[in-house]
N, C-alpha and C positions, 0 to 999 in steps of 0.2 A: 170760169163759166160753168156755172150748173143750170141743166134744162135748157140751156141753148140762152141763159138770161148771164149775162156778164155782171161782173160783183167787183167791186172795191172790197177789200178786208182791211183791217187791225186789230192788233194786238196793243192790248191796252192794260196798265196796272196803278193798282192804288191800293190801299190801305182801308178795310173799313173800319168805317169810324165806332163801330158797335165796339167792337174788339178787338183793333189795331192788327189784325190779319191780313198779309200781303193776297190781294183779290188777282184773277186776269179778267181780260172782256175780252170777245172775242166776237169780231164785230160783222158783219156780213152787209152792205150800204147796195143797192141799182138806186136806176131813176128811169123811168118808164109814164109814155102821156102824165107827165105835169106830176108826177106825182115818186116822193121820194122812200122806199121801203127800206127798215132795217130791222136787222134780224140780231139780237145781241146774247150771244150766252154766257157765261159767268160762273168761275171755279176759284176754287182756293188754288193759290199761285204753285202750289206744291205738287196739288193733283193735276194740273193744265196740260203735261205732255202724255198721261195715261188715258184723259179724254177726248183729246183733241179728236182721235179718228171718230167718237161718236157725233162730236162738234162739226165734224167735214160731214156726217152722214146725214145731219140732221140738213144741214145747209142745204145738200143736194138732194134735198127731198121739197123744196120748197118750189111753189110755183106761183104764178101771178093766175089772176082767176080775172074775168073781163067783165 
């Protein structure tokens, strides 16, 4: 729950296709009146646990606007 807005997350990995580099996503999903938001950010598999807390900081900075 960030800002009082509850979130599904995932962690997600593939390969891009550019250059065969193991990618994460990192994935932030609500659902709020009819309408579904996702918040997705995206690291080299390598970097993923050094950014993660800027990943949560940006997450909980997020709001719904009416």
């Amino acid at each position: 729950t960030f800002n009082g807005i509850k979130f599904k997350w995932l962690v997600e990995t593939h390969k891009n296709e550019s250059n065969d580099i193991q990618m994460h996503n990192y994935d932030f999903v609500t659902f709020k009146d009819d309408k579904t938001y996702i918040l997705t950010m995206v690291t080299f598999s390598y970097a993923f646990d050094t950014v993660k807390h800027l990943f949560d900081k940006i997450a909980s900075s997020f709001t719904l606007l009416n």
